[in-house]
MDTraj code that builds the backbone (N, CA, C; nanometers):
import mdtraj as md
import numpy as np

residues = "UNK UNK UNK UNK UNK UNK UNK UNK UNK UNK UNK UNK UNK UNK UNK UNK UNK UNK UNK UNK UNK UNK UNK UNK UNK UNK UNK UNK UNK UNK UNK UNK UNK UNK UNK UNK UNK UNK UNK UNK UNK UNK UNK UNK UNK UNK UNK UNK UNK UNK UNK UNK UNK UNK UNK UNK UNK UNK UNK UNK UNK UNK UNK UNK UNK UNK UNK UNK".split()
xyz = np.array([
    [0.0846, -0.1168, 0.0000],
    [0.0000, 0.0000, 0.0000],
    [0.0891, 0.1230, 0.0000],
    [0.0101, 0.1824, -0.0877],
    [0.1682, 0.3733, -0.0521],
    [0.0693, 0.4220, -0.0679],
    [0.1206, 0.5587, -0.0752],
    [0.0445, 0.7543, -0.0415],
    [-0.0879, 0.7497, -0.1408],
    [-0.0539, 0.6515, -0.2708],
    [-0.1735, 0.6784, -0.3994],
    [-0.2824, 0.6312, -0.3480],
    [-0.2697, 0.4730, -0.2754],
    [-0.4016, 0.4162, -0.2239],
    [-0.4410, 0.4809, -0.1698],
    [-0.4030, 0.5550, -0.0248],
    [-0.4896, 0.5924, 0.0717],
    [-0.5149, 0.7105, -0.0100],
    [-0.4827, 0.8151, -0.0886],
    [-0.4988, 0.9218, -0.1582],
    [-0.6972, 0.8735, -0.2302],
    [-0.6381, 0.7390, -0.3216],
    [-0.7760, 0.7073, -0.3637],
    [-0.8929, 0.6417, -0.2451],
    [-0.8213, 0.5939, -0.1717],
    [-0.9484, 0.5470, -0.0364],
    [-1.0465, 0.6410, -0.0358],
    [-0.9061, 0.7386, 0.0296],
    [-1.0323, 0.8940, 0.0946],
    [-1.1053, 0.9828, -0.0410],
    [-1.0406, 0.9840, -0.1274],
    [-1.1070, 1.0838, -0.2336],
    [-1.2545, 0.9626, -0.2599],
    [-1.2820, 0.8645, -0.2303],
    [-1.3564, 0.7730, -0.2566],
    [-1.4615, 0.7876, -0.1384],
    [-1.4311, 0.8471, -0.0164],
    [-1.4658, 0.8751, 0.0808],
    [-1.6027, 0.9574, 0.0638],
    [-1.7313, 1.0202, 0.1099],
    [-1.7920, 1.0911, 0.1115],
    [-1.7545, 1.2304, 0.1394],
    [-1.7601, 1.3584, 0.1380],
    [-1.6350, 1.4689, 0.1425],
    [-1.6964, 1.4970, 0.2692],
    [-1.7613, 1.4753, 0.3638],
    [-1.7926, 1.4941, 0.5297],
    [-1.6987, 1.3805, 0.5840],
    [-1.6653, 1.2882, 0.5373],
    [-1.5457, 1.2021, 0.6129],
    [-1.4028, 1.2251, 0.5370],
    [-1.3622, 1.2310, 0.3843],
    [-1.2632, 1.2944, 0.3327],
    [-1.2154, 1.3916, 0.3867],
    [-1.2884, 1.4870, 0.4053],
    [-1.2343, 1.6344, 0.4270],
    [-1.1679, 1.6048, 0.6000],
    [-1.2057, 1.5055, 0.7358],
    [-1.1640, 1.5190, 0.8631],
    [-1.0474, 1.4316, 0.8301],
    [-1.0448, 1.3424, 0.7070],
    [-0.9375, 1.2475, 0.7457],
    [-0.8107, 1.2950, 0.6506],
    [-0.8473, 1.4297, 0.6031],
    [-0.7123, 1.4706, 0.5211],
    [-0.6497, 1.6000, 0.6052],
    [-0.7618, 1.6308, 0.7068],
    [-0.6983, 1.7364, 0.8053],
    [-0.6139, 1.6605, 0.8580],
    [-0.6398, 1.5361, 0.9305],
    [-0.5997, 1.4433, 1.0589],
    [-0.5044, 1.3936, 0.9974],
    [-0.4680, 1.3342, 0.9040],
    [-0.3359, 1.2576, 0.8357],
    [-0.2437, 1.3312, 0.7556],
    [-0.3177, 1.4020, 0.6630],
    [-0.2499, 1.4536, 0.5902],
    [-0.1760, 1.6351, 0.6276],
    [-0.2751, 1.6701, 0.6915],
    [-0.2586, 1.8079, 0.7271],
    [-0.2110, 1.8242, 0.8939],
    [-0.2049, 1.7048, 0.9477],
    [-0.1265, 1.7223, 1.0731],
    [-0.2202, 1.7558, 1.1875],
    [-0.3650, 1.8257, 1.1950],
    [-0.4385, 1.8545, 1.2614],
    [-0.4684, 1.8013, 1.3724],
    [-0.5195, 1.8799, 1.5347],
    [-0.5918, 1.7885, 1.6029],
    [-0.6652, 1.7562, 1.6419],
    [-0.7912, 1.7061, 1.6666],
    [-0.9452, 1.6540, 1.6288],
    [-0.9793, 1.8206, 1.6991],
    [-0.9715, 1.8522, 1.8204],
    [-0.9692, 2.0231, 1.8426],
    [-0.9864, 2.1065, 1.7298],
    [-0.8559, 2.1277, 1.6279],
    [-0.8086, 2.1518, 1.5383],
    [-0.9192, 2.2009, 1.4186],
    [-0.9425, 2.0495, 1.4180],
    [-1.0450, 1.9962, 1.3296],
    [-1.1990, 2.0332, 1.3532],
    [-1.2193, 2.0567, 1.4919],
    [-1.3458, 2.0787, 1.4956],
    [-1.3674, 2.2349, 1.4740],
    [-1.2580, 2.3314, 1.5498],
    [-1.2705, 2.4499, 1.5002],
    [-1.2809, 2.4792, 1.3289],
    [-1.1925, 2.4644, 1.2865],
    [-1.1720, 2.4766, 1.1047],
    [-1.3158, 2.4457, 1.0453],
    [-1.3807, 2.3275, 1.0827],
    [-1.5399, 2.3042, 1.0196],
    [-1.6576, 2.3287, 1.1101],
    [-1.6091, 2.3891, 1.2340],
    [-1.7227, 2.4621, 1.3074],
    [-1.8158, 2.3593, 1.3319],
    [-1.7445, 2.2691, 1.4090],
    [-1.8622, 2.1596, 1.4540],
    [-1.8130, 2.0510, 1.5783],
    [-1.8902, 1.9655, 1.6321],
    [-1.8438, 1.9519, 1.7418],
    [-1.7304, 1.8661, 1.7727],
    [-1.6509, 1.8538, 1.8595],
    [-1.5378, 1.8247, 1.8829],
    [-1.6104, 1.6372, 1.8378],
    [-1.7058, 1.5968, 1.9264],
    [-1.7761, 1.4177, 1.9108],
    [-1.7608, 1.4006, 1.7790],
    [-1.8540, 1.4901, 1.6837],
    [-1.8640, 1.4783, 1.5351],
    [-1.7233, 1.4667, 1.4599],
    [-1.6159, 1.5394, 1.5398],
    [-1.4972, 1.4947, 1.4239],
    [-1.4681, 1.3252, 1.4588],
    [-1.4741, 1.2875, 1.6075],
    [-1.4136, 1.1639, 1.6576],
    [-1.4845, 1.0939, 1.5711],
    [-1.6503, 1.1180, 1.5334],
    [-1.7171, 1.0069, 1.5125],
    [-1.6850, 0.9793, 1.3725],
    [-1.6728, 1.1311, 1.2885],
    [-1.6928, 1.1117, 1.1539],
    [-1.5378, 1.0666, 1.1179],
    [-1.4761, 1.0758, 1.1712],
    [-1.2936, 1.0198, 1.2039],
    [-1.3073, 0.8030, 1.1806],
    [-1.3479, 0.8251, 1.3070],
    [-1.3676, 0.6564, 1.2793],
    [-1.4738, 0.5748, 1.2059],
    [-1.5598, 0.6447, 1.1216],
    [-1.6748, 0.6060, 1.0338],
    [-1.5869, 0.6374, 0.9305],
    [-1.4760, 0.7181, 0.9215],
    [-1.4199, 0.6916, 0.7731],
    [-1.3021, 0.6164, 0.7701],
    [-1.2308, 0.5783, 0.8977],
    [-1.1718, 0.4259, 0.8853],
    [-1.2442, 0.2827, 0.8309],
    [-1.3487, 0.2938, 0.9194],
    [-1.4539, 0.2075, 0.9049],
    [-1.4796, 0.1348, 0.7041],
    [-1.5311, 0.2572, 0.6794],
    [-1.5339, 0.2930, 0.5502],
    [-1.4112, 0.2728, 0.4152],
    [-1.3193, 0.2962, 0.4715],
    [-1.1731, 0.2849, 0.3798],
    [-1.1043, 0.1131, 0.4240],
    [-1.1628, 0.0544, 0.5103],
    [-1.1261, -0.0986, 0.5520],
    [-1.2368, -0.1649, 0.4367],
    [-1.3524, -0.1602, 0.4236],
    [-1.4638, -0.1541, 0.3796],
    [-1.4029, -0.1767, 0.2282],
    [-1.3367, -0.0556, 0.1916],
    [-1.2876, -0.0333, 0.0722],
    [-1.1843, -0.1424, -0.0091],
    [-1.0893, -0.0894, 0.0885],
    [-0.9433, -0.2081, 0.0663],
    [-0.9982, -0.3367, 0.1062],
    [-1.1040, -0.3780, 0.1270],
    [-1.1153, -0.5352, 0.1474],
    [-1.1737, -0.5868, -0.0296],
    [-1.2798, -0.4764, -0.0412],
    [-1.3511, -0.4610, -0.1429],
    [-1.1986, -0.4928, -0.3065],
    [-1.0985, -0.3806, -0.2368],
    [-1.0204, -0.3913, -0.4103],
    [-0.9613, -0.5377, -0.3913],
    [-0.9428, -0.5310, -0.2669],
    [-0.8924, -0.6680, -0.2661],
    [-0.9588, -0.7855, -0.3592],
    [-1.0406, -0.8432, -0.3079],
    [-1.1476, -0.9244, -0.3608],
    [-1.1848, -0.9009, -0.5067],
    [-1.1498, -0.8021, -0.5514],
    [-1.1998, -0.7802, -0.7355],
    [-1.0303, -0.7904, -0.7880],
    [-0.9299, -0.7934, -0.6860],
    [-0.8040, -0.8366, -0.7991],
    [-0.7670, -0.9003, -0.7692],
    [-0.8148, -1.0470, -0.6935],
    [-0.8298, -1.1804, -0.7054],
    [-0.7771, -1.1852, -0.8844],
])
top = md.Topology()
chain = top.add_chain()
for i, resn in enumerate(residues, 1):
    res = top.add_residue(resn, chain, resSeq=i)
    for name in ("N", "CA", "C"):
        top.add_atom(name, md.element.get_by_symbol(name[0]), res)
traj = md.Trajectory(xyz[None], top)
């Protein structure tokens, strides 16, 4: 796996979970951080944080299985 996959995971992402998980990884941010910048609550970044792990496991199991 390198920078392109997870690049395509998250752009694959819905842009309410894309957008927290490119602050948080890519942009260094901290869920604090994060909640100020999109003006929302500190829970909502945690939640929408691990609903887009959730989601990108989801994914990579998925490419997996079609390049069988």
């Amino acid at each position: 796996m390198d920078k392109e996959d997870i690049y395509q995971w998250v752009d694959s992402l819905p842009p309410k979970y894309s957008k927290v998980i490119m602050y948080f990884y890519f942009d260094d941010l901290s869920y604090n951080e994060i909640a100020t910048r999109l003006h929302i609550p500190l829970s909502t970044v945690k939640s929408r944080i691990h609903q887009a792990k959730t989601l990108m496991r989801k994914i990579h199991k998925q490419r997996m299985y079609t390049n069988l």
